[in-house]
C-alpha positions as a Markdown table, in Angstrom:
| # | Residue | x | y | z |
|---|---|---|---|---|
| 1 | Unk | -6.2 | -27.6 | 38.2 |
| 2 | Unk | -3.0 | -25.7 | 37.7 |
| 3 | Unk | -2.3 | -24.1 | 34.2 |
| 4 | Unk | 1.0 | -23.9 | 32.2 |
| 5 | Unk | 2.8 | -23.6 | 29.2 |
| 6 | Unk | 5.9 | -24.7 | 28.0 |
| 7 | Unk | 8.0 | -23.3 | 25.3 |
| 8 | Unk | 10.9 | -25.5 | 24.2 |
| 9 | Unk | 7.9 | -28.3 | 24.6 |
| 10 | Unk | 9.1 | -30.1 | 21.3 |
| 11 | Unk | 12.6 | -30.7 | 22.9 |
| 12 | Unk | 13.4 | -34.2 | 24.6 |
| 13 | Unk | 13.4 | -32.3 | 27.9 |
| 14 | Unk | 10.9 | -30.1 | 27.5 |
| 15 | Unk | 8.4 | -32.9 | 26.2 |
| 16 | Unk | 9.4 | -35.2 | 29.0 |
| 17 | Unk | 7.9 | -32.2 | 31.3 |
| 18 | Unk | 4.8 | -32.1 | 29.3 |
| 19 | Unk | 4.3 | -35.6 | 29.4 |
| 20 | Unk | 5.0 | -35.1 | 33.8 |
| 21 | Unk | 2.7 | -32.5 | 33.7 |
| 22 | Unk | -0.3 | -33.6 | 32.1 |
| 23 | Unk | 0.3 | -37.4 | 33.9 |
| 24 | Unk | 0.0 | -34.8 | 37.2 |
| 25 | Unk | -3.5 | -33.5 | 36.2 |
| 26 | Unk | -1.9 | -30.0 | 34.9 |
| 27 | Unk | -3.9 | -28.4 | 31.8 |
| 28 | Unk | -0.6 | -27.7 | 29.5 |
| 29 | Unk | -0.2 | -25.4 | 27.2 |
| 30 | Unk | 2.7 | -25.3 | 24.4 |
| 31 | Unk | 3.7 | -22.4 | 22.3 |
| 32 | Unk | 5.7 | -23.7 | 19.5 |
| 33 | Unk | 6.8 | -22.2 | 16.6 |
| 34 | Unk | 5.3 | -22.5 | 13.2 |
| 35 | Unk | 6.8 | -25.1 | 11.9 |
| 36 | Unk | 7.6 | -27.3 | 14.7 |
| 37 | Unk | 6.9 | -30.7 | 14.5 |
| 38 | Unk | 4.6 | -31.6 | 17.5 |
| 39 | Unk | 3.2 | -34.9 | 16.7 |
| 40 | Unk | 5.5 | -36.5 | 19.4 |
| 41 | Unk | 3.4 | -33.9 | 22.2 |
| 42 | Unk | 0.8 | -35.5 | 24.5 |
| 43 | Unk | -2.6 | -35.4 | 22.8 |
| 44 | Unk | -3.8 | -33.8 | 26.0 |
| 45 | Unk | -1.5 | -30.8 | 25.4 |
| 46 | Unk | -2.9 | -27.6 | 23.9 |
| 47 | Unk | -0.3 | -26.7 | 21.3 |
| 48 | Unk | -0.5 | -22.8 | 20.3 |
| 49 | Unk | 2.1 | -22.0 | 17.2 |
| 50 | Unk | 2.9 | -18.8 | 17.1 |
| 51 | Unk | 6.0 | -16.7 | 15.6 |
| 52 | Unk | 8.6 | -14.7 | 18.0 |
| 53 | Unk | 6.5 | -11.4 | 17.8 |
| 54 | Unk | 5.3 | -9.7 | 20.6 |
| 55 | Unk | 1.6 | -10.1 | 19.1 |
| 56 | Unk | 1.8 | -13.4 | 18.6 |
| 57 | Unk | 3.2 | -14.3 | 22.0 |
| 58 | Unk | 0.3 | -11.7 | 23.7 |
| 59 | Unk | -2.2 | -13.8 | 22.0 |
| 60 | Unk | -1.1 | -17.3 | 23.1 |
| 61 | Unk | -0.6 | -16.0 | 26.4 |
| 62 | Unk | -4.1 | -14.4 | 27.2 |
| 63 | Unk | -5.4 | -18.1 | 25.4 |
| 64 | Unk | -3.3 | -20.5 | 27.6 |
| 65 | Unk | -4.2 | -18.1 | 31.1 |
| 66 | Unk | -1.1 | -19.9 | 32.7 |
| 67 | Unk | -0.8 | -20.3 | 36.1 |
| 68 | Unk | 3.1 | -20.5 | 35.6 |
| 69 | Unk | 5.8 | -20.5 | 32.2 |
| 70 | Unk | 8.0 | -23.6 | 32.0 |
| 71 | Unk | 10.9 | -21.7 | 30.1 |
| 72 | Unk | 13.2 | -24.3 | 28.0 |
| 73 | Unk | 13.2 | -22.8 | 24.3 |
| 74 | Unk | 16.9 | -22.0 | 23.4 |
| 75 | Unk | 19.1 | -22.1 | 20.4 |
| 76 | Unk | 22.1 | -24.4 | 21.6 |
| 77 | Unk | 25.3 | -23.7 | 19.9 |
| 78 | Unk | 28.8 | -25.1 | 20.9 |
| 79 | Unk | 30.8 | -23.2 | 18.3 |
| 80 | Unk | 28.7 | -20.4 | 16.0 |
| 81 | Unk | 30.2 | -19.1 | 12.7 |
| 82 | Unk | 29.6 | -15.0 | 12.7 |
| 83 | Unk | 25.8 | -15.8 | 10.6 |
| 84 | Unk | 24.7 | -17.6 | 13.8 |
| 85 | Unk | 24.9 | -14.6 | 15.9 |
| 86 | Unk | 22.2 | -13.2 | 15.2 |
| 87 | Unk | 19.2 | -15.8 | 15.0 |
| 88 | Unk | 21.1 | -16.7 | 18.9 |
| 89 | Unk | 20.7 | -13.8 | 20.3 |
| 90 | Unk | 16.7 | -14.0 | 19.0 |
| 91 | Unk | 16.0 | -17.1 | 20.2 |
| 92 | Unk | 17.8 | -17.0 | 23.7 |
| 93 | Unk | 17.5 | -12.9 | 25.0 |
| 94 | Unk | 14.9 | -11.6 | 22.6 |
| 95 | Unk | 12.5 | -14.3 | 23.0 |
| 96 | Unk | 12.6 | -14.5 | 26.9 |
| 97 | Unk | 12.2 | -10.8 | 26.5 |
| 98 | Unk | 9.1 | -10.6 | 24.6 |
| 99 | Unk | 8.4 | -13.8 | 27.0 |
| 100 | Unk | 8.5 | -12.2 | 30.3 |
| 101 | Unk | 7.0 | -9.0 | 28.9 |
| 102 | Unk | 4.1 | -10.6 | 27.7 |
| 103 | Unk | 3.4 | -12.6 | 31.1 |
| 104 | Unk | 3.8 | -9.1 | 32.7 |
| 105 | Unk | 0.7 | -7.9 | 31.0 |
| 106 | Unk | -1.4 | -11.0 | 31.2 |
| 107 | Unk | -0.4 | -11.0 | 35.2 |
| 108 | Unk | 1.5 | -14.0 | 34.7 |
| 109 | Unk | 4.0 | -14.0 | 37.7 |
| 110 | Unk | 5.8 | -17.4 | 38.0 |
| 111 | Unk | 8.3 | -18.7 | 35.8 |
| 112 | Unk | 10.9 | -21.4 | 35.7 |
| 113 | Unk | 13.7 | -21.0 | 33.5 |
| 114 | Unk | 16.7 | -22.9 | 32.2 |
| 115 | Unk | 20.1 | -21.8 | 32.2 |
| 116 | Unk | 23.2 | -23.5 | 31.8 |
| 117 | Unk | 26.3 | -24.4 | 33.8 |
| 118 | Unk | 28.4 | -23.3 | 30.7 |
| 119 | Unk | 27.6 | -19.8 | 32.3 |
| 120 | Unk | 30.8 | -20.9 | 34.3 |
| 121 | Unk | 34.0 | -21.5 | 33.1 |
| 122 | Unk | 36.9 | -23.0 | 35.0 |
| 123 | Unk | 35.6 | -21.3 | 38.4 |
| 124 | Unk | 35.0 | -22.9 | 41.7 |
| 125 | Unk | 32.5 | -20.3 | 42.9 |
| 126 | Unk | 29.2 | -20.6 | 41.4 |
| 127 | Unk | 28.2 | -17.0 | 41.9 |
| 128 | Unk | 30.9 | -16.3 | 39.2 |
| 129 | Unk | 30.2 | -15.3 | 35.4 |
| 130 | Unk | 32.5 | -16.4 | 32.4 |
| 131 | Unk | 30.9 | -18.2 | 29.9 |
| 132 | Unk | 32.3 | -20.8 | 28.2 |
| 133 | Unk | 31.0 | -20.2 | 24.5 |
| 134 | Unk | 28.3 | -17.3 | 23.0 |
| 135 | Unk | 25.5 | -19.7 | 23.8 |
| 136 | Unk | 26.3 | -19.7 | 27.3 |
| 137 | Unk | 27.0 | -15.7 | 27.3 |
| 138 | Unk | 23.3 | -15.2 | 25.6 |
| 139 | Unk | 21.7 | -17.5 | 28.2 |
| 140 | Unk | 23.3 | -14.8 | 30.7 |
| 141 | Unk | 21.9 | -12.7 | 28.7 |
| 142 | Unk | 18.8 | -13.8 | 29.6 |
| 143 | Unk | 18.9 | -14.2 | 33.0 |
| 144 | Unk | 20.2 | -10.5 | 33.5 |
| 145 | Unk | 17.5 | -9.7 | 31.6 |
| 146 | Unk | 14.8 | -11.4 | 33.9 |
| 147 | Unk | 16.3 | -9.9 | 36.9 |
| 148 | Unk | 14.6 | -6.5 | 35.5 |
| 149 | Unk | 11.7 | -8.3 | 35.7 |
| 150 | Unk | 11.6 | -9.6 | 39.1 |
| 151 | Unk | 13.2 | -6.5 | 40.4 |
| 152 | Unk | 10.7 | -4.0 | 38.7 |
| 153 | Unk | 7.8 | -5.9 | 37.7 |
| 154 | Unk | 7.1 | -8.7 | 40.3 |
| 155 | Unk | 8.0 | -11.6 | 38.1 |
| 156 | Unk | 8.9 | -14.6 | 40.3 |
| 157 | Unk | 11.5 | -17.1 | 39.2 |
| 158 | Unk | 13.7 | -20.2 | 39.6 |
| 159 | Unk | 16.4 | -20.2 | 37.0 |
| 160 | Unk | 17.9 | -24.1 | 36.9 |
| 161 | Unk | 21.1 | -24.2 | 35.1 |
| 162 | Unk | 21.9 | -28.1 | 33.5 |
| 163 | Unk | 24.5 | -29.5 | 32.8 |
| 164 | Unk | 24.6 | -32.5 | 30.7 |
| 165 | Unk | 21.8 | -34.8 | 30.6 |
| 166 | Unk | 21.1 | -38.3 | 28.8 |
| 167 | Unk | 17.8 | -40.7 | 28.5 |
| 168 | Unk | 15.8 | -43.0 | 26.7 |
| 169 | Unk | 14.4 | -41.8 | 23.1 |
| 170 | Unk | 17.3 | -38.5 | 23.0 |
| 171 | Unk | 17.5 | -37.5 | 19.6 |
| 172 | Unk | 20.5 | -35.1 | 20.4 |
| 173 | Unk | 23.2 | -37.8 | 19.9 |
| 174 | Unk | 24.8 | -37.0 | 23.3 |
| 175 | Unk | 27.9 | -38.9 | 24.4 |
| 176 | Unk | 25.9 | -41.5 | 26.4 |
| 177 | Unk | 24.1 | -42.5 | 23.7 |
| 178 | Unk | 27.0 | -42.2 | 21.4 |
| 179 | Unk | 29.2 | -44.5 | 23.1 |
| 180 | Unk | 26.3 | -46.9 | 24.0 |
| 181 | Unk | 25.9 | -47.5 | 20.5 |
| 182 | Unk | 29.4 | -48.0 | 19.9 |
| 183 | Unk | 29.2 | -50.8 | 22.8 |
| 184 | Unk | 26.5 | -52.3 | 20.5 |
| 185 | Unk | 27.7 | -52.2 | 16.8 |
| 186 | Unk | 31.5 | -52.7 | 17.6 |
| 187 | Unk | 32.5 | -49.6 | 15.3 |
| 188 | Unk | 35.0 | -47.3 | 16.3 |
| 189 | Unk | 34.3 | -43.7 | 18.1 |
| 190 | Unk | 37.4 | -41.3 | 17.7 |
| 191 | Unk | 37.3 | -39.2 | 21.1 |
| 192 | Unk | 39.7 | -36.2 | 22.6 |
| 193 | Unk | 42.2 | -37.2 | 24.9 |
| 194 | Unk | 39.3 | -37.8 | 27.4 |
| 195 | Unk | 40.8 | -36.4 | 30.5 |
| 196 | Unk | 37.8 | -33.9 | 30.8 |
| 197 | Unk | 35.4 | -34.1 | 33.6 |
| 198 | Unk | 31.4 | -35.1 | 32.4 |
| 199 | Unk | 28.6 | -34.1 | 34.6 |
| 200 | Unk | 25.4 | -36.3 | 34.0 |
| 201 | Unk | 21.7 | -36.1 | 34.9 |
| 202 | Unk | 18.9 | -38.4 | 33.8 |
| 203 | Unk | 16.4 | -36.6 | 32.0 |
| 204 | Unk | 13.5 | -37.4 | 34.3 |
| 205 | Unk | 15.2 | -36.3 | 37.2 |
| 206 | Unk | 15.6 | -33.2 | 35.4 |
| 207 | Unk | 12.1 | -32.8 | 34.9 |
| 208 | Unk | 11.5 | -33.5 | 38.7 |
| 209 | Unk | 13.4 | -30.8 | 39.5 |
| 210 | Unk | 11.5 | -28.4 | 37.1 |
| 211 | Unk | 8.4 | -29.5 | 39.0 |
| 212 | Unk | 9.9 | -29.2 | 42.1 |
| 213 | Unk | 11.2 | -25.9 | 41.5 |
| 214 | Unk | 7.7 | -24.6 | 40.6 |
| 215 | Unk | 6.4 | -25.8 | 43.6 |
| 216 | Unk | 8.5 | -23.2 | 45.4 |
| 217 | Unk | 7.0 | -20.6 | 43.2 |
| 218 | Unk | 3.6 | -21.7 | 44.5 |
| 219 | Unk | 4.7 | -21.7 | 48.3 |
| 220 | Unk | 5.5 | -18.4 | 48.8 |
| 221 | Unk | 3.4 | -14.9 | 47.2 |
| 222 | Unk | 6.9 | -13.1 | 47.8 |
| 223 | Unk | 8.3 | -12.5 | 44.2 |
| 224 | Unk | 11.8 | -15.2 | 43.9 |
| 225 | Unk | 15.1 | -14.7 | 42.0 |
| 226 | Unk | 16.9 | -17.8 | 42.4 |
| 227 | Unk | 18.7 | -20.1 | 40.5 |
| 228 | Unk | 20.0 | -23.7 | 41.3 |
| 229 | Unk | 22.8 | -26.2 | 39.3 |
| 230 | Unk | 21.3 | -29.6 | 38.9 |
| 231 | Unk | 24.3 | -31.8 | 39.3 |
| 232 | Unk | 24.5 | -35.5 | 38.7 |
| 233 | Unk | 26.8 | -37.5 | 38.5 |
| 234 | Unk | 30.5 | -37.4 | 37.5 |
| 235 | Unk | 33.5 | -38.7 | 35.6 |
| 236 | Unk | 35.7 | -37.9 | 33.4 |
| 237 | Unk | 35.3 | -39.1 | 29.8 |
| 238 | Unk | 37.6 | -42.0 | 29.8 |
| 239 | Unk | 35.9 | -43.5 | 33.2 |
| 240 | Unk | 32.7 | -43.1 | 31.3 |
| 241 | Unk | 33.6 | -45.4 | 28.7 |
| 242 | Unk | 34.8 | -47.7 | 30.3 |
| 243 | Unk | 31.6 | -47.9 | 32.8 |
| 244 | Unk | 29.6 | -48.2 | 29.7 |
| 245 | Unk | 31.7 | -51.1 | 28.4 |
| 246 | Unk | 32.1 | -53.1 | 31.7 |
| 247 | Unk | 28.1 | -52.4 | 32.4 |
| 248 | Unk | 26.8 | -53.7 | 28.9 |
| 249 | Unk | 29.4 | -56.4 | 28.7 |
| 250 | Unk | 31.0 | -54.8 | 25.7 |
| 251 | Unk | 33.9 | -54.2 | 24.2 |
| 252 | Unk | 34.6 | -50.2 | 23.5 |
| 253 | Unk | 36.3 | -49.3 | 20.6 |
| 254 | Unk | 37.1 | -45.8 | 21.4 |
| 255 | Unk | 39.9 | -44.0 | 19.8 |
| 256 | Unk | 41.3 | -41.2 | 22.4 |
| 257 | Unk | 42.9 | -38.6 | 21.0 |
| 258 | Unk | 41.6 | -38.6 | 17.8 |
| 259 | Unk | 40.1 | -35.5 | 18.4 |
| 260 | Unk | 41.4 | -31.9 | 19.6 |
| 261 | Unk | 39.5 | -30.5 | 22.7 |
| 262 | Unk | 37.0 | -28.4 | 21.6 |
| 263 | Unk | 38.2 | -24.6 | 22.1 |
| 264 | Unk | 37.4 | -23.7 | 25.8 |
| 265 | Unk | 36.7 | -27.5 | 26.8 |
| 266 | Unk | 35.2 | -27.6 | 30.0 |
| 267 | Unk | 37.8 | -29.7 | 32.0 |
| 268 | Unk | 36.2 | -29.5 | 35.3 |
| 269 | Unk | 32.5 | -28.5 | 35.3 |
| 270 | Unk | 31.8 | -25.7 | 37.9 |
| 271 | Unk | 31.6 | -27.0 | 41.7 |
| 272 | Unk | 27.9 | -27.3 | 42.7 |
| 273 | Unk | 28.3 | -26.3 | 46.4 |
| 274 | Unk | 25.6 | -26.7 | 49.2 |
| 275 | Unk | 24.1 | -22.4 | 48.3 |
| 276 | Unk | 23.8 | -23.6 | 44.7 |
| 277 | Unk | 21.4 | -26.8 | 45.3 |
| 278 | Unk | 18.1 | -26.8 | 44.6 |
| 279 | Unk | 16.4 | -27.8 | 48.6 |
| 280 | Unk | 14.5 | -31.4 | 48.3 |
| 281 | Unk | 16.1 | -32.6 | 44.8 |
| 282 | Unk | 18.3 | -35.4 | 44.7 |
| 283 | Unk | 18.9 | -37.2 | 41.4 |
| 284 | Unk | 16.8 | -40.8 | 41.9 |
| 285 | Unk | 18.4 | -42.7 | 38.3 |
| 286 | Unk | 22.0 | -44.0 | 38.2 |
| 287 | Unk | 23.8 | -44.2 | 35.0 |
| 288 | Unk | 24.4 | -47.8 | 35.8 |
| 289 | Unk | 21.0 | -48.6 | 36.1 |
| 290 | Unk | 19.6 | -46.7 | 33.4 |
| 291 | Unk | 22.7 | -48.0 | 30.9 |
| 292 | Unk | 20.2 | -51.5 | 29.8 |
| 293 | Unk | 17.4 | -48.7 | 29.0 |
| 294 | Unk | 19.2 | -47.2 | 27.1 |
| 295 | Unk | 20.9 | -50.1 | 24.5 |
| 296 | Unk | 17.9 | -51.3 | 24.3 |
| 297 | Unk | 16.8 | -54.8 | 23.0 |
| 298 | Unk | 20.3 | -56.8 | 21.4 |
């Protein structure tokens, strides 16, 4: 029976990936923080809560004996005030560095981590840096950061960066669900201009792709560095309305331009070209599909 553990287990990815996992036969681990509320985790899950200090982390570590670390624990900012600098570059470079070091000593080698595509802005080559807010710069950050540890201490990796993603039960109020419940109660959404380019993933092909990922980490004993953009599909955020509307049968009450675009909007999300797919991974849920899901009963 494989091991893991999952940080970033009480987010609506990173449970759907515990509730994969443990479905799969894995013994899952989760080290959450403190006061995290876990009562939405799989029963079958071993929760460890444990602050960001190297101790702590050591400890959960030598308890859960992973086989592999599912990495998903981040602070997601779009826009930070100058207080929020701080506590973001603890919870996305200090944390995967206390991470990493702590599966070095325990002789933990495999780890799959999650990046974002807002590592690239406006740029057509996805080998390219320029990230689109301080989020994406400390997810960087990161990732620079695990490169030490591949290169000097052996740590094997598959960094998948997302872009956005949507499902059943998300909690995050992302635009899918946002405009499928303003399909349902008839109110009004005021929207930027909408000419802005949406990339979208279902969440459990997400989660497929984590698996997936780790299964190359199992293949092959030679230590990995690689990193793959899970793109879905796209359309601008006017075309996504309307699909919304026509698929549900609904009017939409959307005001467009009612809103700036956010400072450094992403108007065309960075190309995902053949070098940047992740081998065997094709998204299996349409939005179309998934769209009655997701309104739910009338």
């Amino acid at each position: 029976m494989r091991r893991a553990l999952v940080t970033g287990a009480t987010g609506f990815i990173g449970g759907r990936l515990v509730d994969t996992l443990v479905s799969g036969g894995w013994a899952v681990h989760c080290l959450c923080r403190s006061g995290s509320d876990t009562r939405s985790l799989d029963p079958r899950a071993v929760v460890h809560r444990a602050q960001a200090q190297p101790d702590a982390i050591d400890e959960a570590m030598r308890e859960a004996k992973p086989d592999i670390v599912f990495h998903l624990a981040s602070l997601y900012l779009s826009e930070h005030e100058p207080a929020d600098v701080e506590r973001l570059i603890a919870s996305n470079v200090l944390f995967t560095a206390m991470l990493a070091e702590s599966m070095c000593a325990a002789g933990v080698t495999r780890m799959v981590n999650t990046g974002t595509a807002w590592q690239r802005f406006r740029v057509t080559d996805p080998g390219d840096f320029n990230p689109v807010n301080l989020y994406a710069a400390t997810k960087q950050a990161a990732s620079d950061l695990l490169r030490y540890y591949h290169d000097a201490r052996g740590l094997s990796l598959v960094t998948l960066e997302l872009f956005d993603t949507y499902g059943r039960g998300d909690p995050r109020r992302k635009i899918v669900q946002l405009l499928v419940d303003v399909a349902k109660s008839g109110d009004t959404l005021g929207l930027s201009p909408g000419e802005q380019v949406i990339d979208l993933t279902h969440v459990d092909d997400v989660v497929d792709a984590f698996v997936l990922a780790a299964g190359r980490l199992f293949d092959d004993d030679r230590p990995r560095n690689e990193r793959f953009l899970l793109s879905g599909e796209r359309a601008t955020l006017r075309d996504l309305a309307r699909l919304v509307g026509d698929t549900l049968g609904r009017p939409m009450n959307i005001d467009f331009g009612a809103r700036p675009y956010r400072a450094r909007e992403v108007m065309e999300p960075v190309v995902s070209g053949p070098q940047a797919k992740l081998p065997g991974w094709h998204p299996q849920r349409s939005l179309v599909k998934s769209l009655p899901e997701l309104a739910g009963p009338d």
